[in-house]
N, C-alpha and C positions, 0 to 999 in steps of 0.2 A: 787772733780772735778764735772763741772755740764756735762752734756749728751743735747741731743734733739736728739728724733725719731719722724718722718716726717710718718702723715699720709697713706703716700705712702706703710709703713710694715705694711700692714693690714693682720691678719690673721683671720681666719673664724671655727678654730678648734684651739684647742690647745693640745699641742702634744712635748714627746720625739723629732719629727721629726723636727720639725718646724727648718729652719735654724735663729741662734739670729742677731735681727738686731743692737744689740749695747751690746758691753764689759762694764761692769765696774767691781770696787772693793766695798764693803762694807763700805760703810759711805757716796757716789757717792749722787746726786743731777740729777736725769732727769726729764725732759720734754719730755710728751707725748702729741703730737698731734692726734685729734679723730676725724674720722668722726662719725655723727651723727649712729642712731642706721640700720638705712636706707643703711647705705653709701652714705648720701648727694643726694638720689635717686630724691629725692622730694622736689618741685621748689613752687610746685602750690596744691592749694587743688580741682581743678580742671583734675588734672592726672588719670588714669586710671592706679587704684589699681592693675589690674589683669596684667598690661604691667610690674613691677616692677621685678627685677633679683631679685626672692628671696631664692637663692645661696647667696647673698650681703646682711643679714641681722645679726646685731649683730659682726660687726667687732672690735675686739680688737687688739692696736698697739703694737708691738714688735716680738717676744719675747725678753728681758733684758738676760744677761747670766752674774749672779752674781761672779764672781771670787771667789772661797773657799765656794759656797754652796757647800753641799755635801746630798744625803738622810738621814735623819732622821731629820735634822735639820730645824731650823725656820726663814721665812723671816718677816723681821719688813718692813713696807711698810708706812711710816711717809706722811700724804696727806697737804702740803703747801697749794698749791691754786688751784683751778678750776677756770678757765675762760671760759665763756662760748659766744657762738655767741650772735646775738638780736636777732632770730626768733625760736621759736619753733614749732616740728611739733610733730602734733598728731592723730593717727588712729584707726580707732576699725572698727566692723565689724558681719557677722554671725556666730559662732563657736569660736571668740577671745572673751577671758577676760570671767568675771564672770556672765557675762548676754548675752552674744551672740546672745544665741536662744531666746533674745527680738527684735533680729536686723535683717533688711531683705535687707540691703545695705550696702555696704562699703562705709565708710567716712573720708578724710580728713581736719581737721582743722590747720590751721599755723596761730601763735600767736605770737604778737609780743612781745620782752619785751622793755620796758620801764621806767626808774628811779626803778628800781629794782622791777619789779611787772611785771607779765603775764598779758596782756592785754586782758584777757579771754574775755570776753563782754562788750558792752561800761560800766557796772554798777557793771562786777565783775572782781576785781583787785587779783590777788594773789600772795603775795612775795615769791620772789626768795627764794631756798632751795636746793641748789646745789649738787648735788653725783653723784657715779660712782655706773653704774648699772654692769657693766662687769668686774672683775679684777679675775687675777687667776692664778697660778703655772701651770707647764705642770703635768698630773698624772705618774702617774709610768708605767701606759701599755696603750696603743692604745692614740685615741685619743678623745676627747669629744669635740664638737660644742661649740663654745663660747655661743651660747643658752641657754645651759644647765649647771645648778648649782648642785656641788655635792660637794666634801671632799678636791677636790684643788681650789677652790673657784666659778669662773665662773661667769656666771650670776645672784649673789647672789639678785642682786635690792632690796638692804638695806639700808636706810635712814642714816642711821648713819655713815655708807662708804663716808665721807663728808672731808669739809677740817677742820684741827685740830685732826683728827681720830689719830690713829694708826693700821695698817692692819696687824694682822701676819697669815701665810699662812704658809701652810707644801713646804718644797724641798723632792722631790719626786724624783729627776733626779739630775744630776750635774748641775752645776748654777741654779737651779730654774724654768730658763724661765718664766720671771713675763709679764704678759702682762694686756690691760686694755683699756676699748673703753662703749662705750652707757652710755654716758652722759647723766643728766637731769638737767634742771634749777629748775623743782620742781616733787615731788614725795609722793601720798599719802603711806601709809600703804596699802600691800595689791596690788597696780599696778594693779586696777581690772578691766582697760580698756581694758588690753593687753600691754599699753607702759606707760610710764613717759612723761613731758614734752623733748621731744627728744632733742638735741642740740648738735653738733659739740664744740671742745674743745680743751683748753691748762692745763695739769695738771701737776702739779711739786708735785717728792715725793722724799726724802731718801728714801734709803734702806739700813739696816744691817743686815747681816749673825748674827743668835744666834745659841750658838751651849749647846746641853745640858738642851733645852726649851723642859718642860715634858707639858705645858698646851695643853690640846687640840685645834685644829684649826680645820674651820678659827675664830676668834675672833676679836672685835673691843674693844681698848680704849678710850672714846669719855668725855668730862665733868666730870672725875670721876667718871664712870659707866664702867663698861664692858661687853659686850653682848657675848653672845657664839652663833654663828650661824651655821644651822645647814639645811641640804638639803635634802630629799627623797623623795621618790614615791608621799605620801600622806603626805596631813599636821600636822595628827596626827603621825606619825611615825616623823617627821621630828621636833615636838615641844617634842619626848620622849627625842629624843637624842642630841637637846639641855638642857635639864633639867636635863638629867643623865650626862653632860659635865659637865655644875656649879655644880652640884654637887661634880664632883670630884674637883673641881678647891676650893670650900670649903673644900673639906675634907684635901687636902694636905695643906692649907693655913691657919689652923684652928684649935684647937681639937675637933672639935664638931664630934658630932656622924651621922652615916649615916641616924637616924630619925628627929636629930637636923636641920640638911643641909637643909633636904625637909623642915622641917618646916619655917627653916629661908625663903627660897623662897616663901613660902604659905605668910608669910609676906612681905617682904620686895622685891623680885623677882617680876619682868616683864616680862610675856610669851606675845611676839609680833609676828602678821602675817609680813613678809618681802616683801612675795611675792608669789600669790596662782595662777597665772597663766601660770607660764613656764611648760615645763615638769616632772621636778623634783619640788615641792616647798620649798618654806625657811621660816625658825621661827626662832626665838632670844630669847633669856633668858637673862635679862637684872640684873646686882645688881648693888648698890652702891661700889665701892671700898673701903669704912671705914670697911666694913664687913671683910676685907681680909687683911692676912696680909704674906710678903715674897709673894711676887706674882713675880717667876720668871720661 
């Protein structure tokens, strides 16, 4: 059965509490509409940044309440399509992103797109590259700001979270509550503005209940690669514990040994920055899937 939830369930935290905006059962087809990362705040790049409700930032739709999650289990999160508006907006500023304290104004830019290309300058084009910067489970206690990325997924703003992906994420609570907002039409490595190209949006994903799924999350399967992504305070703590994830993901998938594992990553493993400007950041450990085998 397919779903649609209507931007209008926007949520700003995600949380046990959250009331779900939409039932389904496991194998289900929804459609989530998004507003931009803004909440569609921003018209003009002429607005004044400092007028902005920014209470309204980083909204994600839903929450989803998956019939038969239950805690300990895992949601598959299958991303179809991302559709995205034609304009994208972008900001940065003093104290945002990786350079900040280079910047003595806040500025907005709105770019349009075009035959599939960001009309960044009249002389620079950049193709479209579509993800979800925000998806994520409710945690098991309190609640945490769609902002912020941790261990039920969040604001992870991971290139790979694309369409074609597969997203598994922890159920922490009964049904899940999957929710998923701040879209981008392109996104470097890193996010070191502060934001991705912003855009409002249409994304269609299955979902299934797996029950019995020991891999650790949250994790993506994208081209035969599988990345383990991973959240904390700093980015070194945050690229250990993705690295100590594949590794177990080799050790059970494998016979190799716990010095073999590290080594195959020292080869064949990809340590990626995701995103070094939220409060928490995110790193990915990326391998080829030939390397693995019984991956369930």
């Amino acid at each position: 059965m397919k779903h649609f939830i209507s931007k209008e369930h926007a949520i700003y935290a995600m949380s046990a509490d959250n009331e779900p905006a939409c039932t389904v059962k496991s194998g289900d087809t929804i459609m989530f509409e998004t507003y931009d990362c803004f909440t569609d705040q921003i018209t003009s790049e002429d607005q004044v940044v400092e007028a902005l409700d920014w209470n309204k930032i980083n909204p994600a739709t839903g929450p989803v309440f998956i019939e038969g999650a239950e805690p300990g289990d895992v949601l598959e999160v299958e991303i179809h399509k991302i559709d995205i508006g034609d304009t994208v907006t972008l900001m940065t500023g003093p104290e945002l992103g990786v350079l900040g304290d280079e910047l003595d104004a806040m500025t907005i830019k709105r770019v349009p797109i075009v035959d599939e290309e960001l009309q960044f300058t009249e002389d620079i084009k950049i193709p479209v590259n579509k993800m979800i910067g925000v998806i994520g489970t409710a945690p098991a206690q309190g609640a945490i700001s769609c902002g912020v990325p941790d261990a039920h997924g969040g604001n992870m703003d991971t290139t790979v979270i694309t369409e074609g992906a597969k997203l598994y994420l922890p159920v922490n609570v009964a049904g899940g509550l999957l929710a998923l907002g701040d879209c981008h039409a392109a996104m470097g490595d890193g996010e070191v503005s502060v934001c991705g190209g912003e855009v409002p949006a249409q994304v269609t994903v299955t979902v299934h209940v797996l029950k019995n799924h020991t891999i650790p999350t949250p994790y993506v399967i994208k081209n035969n690669t599988i990345s383990m992504i991973a959240s904390a305070k700093t980015l070194d703590e945050a690229t250990v514990i993705a690295t100590k994830n594949m590794v177990h993901v080799i050790k059970r998938s494998t016979a190799l040994t716990d010095a073999e594992a590290i080594h195959l990553l020292s080869l064949a493993g990809q340590l990626r920055i995701s995103q070094i400007v939220d409060p928490n950041k995110t790193a990915r450990m990326e391998l080829p899937l030939r390397y693995l085998k019984n991956l369930t």
